[in-house]
Short mmCIF file of the C-alpha atoms (twelve columns), coordinates in Angstrom:
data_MODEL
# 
_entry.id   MODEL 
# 
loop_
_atom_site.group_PDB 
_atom_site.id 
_atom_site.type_symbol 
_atom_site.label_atom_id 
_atom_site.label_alt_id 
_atom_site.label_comp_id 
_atom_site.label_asym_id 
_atom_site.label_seq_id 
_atom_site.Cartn_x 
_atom_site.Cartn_y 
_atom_site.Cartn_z 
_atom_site.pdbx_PDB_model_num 
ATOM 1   C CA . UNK A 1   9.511   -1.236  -31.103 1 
ATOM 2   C CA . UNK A 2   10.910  -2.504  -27.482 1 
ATOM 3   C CA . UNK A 3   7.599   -2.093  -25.290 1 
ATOM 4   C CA . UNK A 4   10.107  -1.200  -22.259 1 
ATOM 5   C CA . UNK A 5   11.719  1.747   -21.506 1 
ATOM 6   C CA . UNK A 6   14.897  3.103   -19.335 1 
ATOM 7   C CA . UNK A 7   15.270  5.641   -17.582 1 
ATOM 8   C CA . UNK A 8   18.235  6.622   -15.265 1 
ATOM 9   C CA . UNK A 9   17.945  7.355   -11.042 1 
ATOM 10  C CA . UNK A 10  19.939  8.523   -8.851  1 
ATOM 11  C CA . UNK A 11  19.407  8.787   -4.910  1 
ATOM 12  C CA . UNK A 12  20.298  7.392   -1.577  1 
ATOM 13  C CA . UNK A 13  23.740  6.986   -3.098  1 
ATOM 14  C CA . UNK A 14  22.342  4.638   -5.526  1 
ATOM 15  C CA . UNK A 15  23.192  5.036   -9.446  1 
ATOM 16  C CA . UNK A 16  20.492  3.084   -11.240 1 
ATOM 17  C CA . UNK A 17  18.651  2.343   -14.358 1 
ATOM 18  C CA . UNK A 18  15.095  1.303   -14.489 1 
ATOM 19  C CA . UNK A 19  12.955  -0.546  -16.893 1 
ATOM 20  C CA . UNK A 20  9.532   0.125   -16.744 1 
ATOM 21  C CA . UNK A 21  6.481   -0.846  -19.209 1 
ATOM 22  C CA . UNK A 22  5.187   1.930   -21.759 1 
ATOM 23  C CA . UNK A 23  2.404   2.728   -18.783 1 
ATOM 24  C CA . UNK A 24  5.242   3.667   -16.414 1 
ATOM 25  C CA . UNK A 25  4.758   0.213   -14.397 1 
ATOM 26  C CA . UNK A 26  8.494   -0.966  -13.234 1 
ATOM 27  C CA . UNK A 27  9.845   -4.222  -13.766 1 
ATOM 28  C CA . UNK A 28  13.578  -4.526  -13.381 1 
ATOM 29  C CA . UNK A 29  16.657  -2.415  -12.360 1 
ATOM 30  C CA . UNK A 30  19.784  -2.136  -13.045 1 
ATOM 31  C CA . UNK A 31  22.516  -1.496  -10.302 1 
ATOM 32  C CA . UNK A 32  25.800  0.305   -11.663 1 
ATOM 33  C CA . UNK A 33  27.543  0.033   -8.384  1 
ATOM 34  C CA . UNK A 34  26.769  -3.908  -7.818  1 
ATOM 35  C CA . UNK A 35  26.306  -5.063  -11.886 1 
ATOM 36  C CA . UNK A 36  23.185  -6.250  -10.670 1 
ATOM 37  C CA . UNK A 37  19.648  -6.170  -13.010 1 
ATOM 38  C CA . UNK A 38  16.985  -7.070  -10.536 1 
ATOM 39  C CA . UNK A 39  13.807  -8.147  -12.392 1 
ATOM 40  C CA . UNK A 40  10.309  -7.782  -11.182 1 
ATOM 41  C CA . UNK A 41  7.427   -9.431  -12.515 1 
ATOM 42  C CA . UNK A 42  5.787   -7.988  -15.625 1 
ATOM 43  C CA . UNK A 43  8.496   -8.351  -18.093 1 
ATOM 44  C CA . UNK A 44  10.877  -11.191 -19.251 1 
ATOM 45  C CA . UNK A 45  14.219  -11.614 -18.053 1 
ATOM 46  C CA . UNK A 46  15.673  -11.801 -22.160 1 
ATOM 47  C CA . UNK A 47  13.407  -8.142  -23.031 1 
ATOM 48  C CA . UNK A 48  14.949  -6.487  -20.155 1 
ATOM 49  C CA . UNK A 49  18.091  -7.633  -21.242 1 
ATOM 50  C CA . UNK A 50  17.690  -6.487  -24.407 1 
ATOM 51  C CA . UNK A 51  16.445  -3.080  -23.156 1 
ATOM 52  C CA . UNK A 52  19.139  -2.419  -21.122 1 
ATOM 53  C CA . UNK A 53  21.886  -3.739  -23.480 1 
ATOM 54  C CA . UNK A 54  23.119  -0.511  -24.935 1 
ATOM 55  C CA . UNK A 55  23.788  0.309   -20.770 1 
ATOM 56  C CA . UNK A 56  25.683  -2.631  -19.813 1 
ATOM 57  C CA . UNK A 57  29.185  -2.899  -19.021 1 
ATOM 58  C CA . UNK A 58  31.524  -5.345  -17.038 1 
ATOM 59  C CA . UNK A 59  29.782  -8.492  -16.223 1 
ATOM 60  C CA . UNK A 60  26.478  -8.226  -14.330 1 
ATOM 61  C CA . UNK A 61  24.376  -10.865 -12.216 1 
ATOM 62  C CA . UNK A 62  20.714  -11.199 -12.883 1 
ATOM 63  C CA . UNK A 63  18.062  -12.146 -10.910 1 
ATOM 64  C CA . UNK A 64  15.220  -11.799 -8.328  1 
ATOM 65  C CA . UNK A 65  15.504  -8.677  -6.335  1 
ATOM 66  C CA . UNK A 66  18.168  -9.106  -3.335  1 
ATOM 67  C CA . UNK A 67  16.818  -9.491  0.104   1 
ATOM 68  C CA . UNK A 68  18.828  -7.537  3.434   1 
ATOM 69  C CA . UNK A 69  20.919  -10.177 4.817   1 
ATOM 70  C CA . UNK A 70  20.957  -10.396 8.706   1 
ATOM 71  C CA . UNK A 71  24.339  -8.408  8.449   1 
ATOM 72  C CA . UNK A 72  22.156  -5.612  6.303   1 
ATOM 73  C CA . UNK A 73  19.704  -5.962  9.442   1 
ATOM 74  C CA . UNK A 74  22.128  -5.780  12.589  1 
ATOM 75  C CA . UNK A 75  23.351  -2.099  10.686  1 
ATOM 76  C CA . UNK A 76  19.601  -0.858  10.764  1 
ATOM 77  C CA . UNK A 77  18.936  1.334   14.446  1 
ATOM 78  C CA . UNK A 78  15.883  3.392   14.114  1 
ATOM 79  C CA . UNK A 79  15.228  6.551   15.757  1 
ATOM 80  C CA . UNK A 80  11.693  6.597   17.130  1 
ATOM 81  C CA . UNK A 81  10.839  9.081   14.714  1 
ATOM 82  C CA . UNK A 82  12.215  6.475   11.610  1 
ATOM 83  C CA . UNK A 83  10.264  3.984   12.816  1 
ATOM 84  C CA . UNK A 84  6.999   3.531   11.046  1 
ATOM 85  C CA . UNK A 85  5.639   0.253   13.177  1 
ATOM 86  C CA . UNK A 86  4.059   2.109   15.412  1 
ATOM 87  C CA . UNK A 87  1.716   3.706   12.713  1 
ATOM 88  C CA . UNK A 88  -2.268  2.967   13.800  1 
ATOM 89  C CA . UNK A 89  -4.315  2.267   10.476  1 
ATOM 90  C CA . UNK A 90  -5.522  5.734   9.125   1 
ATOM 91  C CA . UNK A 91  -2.496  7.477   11.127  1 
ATOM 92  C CA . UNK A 92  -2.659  10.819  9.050   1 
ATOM 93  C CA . UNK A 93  -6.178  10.743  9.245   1 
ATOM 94  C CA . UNK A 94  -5.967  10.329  13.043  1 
ATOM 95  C CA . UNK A 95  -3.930  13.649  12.965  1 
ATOM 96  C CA . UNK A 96  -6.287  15.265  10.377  1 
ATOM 97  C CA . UNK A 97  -9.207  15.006  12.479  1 
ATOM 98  C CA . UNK A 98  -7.806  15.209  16.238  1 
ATOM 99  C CA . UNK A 99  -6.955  19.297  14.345  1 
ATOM 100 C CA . UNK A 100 -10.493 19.720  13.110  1 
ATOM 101 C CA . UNK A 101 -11.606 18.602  16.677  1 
ATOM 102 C CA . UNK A 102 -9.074  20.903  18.535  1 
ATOM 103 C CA . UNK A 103 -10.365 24.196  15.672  1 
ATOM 104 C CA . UNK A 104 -13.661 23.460  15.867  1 
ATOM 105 C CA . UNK A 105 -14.744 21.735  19.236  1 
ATOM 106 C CA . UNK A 106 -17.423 23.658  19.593  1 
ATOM 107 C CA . UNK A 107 -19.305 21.031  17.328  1 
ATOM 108 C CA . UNK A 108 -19.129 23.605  14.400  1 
ATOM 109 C CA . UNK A 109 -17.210 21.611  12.141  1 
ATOM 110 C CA . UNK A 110 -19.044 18.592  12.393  1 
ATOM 111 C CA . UNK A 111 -16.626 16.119  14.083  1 
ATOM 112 C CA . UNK A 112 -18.208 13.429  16.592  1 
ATOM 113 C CA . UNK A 113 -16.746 12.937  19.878  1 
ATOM 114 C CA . UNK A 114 -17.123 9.764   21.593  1 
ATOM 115 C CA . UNK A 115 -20.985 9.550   20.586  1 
ATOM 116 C CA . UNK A 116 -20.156 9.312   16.798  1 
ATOM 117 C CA . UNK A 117 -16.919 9.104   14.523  1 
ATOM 118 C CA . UNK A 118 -13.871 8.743   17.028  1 
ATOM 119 C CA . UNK A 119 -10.606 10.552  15.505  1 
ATOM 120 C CA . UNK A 120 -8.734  9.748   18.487  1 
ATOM 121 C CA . UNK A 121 -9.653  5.943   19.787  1 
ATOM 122 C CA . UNK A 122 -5.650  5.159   18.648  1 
ATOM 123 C CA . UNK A 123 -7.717  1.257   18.056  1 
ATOM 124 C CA . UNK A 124 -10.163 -0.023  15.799  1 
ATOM 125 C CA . UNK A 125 -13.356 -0.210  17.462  1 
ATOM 126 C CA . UNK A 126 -15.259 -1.871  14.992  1 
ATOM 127 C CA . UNK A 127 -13.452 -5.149  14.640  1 
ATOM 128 C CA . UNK A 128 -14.209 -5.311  10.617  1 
ATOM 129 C CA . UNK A 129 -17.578 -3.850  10.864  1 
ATOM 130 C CA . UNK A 130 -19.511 -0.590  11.062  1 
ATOM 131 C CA . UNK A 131 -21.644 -0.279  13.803  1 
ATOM 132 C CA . UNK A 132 -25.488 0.423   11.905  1 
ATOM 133 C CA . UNK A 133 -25.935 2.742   14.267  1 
ATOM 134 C CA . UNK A 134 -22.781 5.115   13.608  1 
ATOM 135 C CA . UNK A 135 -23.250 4.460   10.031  1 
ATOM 136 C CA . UNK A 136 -26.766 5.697   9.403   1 
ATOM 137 C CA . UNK A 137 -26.019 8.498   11.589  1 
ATOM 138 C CA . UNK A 138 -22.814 9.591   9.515   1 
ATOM 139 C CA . UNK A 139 -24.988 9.284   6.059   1 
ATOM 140 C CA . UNK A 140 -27.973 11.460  7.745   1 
ATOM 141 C CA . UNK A 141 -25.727 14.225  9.337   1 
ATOM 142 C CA . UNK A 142 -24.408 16.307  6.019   1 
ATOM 143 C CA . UNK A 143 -22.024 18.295  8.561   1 
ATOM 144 C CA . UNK A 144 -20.217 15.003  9.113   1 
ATOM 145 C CA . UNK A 145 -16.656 14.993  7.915   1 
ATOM 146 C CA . UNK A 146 -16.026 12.085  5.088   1 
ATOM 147 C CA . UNK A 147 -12.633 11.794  6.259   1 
ATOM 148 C CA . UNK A 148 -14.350 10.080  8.957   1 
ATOM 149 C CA . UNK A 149 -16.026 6.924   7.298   1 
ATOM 150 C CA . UNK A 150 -12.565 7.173   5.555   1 
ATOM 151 C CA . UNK A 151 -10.871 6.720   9.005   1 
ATOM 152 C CA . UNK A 152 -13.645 3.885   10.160  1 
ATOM 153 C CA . UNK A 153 -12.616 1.872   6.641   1 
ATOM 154 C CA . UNK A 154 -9.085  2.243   7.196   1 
ATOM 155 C CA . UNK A 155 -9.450  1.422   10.765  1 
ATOM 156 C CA . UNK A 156 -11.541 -1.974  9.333   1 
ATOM 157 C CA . UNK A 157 -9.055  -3.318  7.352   1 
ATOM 158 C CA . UNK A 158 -6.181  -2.449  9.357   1 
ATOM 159 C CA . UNK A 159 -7.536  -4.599  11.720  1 
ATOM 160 C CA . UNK A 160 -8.459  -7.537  9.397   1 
ATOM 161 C CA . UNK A 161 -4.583  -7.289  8.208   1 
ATOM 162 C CA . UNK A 162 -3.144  -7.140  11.902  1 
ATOM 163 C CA . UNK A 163 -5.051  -10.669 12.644  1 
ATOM 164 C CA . UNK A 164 -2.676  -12.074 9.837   1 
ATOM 165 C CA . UNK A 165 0.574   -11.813 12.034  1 
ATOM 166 C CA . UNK A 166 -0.124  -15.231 13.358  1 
ATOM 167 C CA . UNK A 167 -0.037  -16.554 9.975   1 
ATOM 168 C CA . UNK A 168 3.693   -15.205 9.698   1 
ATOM 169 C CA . UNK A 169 2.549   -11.969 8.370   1 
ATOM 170 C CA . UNK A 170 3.585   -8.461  8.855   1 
ATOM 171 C CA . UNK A 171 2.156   -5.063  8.515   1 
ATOM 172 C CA . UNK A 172 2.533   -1.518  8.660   1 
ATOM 173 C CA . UNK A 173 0.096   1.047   8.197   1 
ATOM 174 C CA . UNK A 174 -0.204  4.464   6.753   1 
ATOM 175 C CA . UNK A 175 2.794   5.305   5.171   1 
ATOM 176 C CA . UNK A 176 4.260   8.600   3.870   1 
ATOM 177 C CA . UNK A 177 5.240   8.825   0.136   1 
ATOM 178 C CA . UNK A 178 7.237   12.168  -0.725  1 
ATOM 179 C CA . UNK A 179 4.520   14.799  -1.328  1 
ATOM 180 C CA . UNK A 180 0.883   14.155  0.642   1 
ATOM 181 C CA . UNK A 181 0.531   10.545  -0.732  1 
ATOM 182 C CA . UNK A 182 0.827   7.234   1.503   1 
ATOM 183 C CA . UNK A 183 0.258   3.723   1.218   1 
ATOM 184 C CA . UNK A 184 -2.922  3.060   3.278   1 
ATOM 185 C CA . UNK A 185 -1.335  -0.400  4.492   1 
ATOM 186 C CA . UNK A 186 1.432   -2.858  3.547   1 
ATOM 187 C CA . UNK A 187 1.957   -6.326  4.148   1 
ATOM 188 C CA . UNK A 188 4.268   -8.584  3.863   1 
ATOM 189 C CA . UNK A 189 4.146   -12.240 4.204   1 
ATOM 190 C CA . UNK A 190 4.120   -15.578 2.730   1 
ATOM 191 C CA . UNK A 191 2.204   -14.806 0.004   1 
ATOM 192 C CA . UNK A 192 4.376   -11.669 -1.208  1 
ATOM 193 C CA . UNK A 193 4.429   -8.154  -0.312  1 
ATOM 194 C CA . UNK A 194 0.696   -6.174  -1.064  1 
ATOM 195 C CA . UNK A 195 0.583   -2.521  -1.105  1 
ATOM 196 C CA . UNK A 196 -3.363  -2.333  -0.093  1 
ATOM 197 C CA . UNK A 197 -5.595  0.738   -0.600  1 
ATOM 198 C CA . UNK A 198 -8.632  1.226   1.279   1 
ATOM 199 C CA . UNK A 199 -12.016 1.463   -0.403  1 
ATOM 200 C CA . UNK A 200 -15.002 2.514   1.918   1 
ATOM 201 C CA . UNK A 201 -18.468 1.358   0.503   1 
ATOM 202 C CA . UNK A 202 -20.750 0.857   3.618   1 
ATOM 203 C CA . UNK A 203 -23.404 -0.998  1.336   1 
ATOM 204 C CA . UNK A 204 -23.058 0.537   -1.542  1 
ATOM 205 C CA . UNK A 205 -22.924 -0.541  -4.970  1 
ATOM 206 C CA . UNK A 206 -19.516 -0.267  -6.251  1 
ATOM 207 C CA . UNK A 207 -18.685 -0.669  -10.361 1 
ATOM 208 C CA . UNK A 208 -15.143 -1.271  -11.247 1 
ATOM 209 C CA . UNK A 209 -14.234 0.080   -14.981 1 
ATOM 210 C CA . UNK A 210 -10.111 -0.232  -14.589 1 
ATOM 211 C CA . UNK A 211 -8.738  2.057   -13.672 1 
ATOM 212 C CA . UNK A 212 -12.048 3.668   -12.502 1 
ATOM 213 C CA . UNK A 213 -14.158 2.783   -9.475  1 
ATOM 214 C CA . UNK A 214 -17.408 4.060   -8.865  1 
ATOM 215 C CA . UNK A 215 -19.529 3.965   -4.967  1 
ATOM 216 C CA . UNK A 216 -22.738 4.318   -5.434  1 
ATOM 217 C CA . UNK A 217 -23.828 7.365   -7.356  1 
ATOM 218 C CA . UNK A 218 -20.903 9.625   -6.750  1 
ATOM 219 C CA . UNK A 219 -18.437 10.142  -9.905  1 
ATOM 220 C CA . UNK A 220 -15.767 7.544   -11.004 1 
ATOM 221 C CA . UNK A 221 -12.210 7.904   -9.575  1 
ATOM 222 C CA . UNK A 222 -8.954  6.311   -10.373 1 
ATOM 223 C CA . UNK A 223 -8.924  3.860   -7.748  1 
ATOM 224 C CA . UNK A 224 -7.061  1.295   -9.505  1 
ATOM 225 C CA . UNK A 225 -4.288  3.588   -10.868 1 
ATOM 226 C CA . UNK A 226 -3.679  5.336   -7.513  1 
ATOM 227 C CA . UNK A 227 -3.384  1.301   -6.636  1 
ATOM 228 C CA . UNK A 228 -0.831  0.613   -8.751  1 
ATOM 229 C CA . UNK A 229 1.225   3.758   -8.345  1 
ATOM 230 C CA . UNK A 230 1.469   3.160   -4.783  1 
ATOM 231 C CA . UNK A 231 2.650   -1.017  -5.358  1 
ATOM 232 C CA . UNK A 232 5.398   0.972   -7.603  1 
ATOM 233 C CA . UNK A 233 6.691   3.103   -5.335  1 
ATOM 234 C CA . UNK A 234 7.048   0.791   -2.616  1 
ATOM 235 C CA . UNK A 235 8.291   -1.979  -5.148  1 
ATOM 236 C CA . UNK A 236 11.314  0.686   -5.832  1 
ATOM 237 C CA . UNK A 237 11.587  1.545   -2.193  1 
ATOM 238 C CA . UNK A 238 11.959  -2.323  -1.320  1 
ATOM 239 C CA . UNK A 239 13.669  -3.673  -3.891  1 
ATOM 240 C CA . UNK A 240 10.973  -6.204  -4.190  1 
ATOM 241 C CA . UNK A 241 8.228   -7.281  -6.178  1 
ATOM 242 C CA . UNK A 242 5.344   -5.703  -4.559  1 
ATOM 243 C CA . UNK A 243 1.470   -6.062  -5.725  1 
ATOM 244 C CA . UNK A 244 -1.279  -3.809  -5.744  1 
ATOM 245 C CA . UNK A 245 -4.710  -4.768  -4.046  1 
ATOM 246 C CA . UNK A 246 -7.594  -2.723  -3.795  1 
ATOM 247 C CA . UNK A 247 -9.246  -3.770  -0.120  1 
ATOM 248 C CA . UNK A 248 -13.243 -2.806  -0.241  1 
ATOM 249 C CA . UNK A 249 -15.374 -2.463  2.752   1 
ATOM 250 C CA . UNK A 250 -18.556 -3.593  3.432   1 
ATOM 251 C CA . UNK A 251 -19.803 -3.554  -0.338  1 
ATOM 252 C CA . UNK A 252 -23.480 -3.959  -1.447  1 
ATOM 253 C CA . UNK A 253 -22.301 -5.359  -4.404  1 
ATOM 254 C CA . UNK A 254 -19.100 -5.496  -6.359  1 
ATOM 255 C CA . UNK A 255 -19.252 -5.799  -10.317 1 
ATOM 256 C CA . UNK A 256 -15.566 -6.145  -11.704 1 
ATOM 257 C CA . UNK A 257 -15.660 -7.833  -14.427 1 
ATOM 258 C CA . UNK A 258 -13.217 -8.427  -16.522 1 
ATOM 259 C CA . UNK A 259 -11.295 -8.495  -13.096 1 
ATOM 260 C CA . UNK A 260 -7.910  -6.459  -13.640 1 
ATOM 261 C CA . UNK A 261 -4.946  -8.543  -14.052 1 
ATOM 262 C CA . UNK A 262 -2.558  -7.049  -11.652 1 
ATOM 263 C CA . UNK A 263 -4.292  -5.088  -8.873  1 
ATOM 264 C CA . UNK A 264 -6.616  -7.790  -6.404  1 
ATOM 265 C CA . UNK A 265 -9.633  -6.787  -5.112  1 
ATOM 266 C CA . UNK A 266 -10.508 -7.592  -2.669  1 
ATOM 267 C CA . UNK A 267 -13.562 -7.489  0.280   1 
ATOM 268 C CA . UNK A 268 -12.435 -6.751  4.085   1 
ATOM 269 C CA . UNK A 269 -14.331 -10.183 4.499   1 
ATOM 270 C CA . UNK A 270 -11.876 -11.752 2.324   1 
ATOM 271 C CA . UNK A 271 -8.964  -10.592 3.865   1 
ATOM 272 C CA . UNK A 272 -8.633  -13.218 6.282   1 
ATOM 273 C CA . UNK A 273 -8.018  -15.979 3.467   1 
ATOM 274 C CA . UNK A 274 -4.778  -14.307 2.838   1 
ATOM 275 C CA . UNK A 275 -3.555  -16.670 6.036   1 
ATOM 276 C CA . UNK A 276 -4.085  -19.874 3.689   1 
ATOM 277 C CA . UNK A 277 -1.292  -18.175 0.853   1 
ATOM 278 C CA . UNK A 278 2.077   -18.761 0.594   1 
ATOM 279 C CA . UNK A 279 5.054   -20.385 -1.702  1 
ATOM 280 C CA . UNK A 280 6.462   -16.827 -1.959  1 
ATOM 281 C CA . UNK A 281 8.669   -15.628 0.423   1 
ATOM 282 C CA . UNK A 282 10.683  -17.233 3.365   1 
ATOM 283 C CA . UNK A 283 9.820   -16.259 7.028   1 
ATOM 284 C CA . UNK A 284 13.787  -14.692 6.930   1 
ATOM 285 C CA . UNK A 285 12.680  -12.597 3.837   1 
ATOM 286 C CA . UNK A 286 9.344   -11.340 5.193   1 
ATOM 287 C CA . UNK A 287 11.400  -10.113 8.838   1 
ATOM 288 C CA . UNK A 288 14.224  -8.500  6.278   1 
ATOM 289 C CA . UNK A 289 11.960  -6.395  4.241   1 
ATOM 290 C CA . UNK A 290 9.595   -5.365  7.306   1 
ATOM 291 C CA . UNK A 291 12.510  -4.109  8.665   1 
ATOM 292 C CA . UNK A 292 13.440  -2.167  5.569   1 
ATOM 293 C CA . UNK A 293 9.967   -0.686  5.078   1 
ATOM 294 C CA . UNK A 294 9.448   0.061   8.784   1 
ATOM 295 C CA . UNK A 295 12.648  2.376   8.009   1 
ATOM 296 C CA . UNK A 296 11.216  6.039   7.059   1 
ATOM 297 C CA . UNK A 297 14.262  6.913   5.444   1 
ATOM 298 C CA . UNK A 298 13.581  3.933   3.113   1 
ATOM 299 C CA . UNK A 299 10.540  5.819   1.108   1 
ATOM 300 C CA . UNK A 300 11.702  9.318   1.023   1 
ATOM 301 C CA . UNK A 301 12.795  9.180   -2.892  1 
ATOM 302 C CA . UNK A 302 10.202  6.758   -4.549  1 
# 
């Protein structure tokens, strides 16, 4: 028995087929208006022939996923609403909490102003670390909001990412996924595209058990599938191999071992090596799919 299957899509005036592994993971397409089959890594470029032989017809080009041409490009004119650049790290969570504030700014619902947890700063102000000070206060005040260590961690990384740019990187933070899910960051340079999820630990001990990833002593959560889910959806969204990485911050220690095959982890300290990668994708391909993902009309059916 074929471990692929196919299942048909249609959206965005695109007819397609797509091949995914027995987990749901995708690997290839195939276009019906183009003949194309775009294959992803993850499968072989014979299986997902094979898979999607019964659907074939005319003659068909295979390959690597196509990349917007400048011509693509020069058709793209965002509204300022479209555009997603402008997106701080933790966007939704800026919104979230800049509501709580406004409901509750009496102090009743436990959000910090400017002496604790900003929810408004529109910057990181931690520059990859916590402050100790804002940290111990956040784990010795119950009536503090999670969402805003959540914020801080997003707000970490975010940064770390944003220092890549001069390493021919690009970035774009928090972005919507039909229903209430987003891709914490995404970035997209020489090493590939990385869908990155956000992990806040503020030393403390964090177990990996794929898919599940415990902090400290609260329960186990699905970390590693929400990962991969997300480097799907934006794969189909960009017509591009995209992979997932799971970006922890300021572990005490990290056990992950056996280390999961396909999503990275990753410590924010770590980040910055990303600068030394390449042999992936051309500086013309990175600026052609960061235009394509900055578009928000670009995720609204993954």
């Amino acid at each position: 028995m074929s471990r692929l299957r196919v299942t048909p899509a249609h959206g965005q005036g695109r007819d397609r087929l797509y091949v995914s592994l027995r987990d749901g993971t995708t690997v290839a397409w195939y276009d019906k208006d183009t003949g194309r089959v775009s294959v992803l890594s993850g499968a072989g470029r014979e299986e997902v022939l094979s898979a999607l032989a019964p659907y074939l017809t005319g003659e068909v080009t295979v390959g690597p996923p196509r990349v917007p041409t400048p011509a693509d490009l020069d058709r793209l004119s965002l509204h300022p609403d479209d555009d997603l650049a402008p997106n701080r790290p933790g966007e939704a969570l800026h919104a979230e909490l800049d509501a709580v504030r406004a409901a509750g700014s009496d102090g009743s619902s436990g959000f910090s102003g400017s002496d604790g947890f900003s929810g408004s700063s529109g910057s990181s102000s931690s520059h990859g670390s916590l402050p100790r000070r804002r940290w111990r206060r956040w784990r010795q005040d119950p009536r503090q909001d999670p969402r805003q260590a959540e914020l801080l961690a997003q707000e970490t990384i975010g940064d770390r990412l944003d220092r890549l740019e001069d390493a021919g990187w690009r970035v774009l933070h928090s972005i919507p996924l039909p229903g209430a899910a987003r891709i914490d960051h995404l970035a997209i340079g020489p090493a590939g595209v990385l869908a990155v999820r956000t992990l806040p630990a503020w030393k403390r001990r964090v177990g990996v058990a794929d898919p599940l990833v415990r902090v400290g002593r609260a329960a186990p959560v699905p970390h590693l599938r929400w990962a991969r889910r997300a480097a799907e959806r934006a794969s189909r969204a960009l017509a591009a191999d995209v992979r997932p990485v799971l970006a922890v911050v300021e572990p005490a220690r990290l056990d992950a071992l056996p280390m999961p095959p396909d999503v990275r982890i990753l410590r924010d300290a770590e980040i910055p090596a990303l600068a030394s990668l390449g042999g992936v994708l051309k500086p013309a391909d990175i600026e052609s799919l960061y235009a394509t993902a900055r578009d928000r009309h670009s995720w609204l059916r993954v």
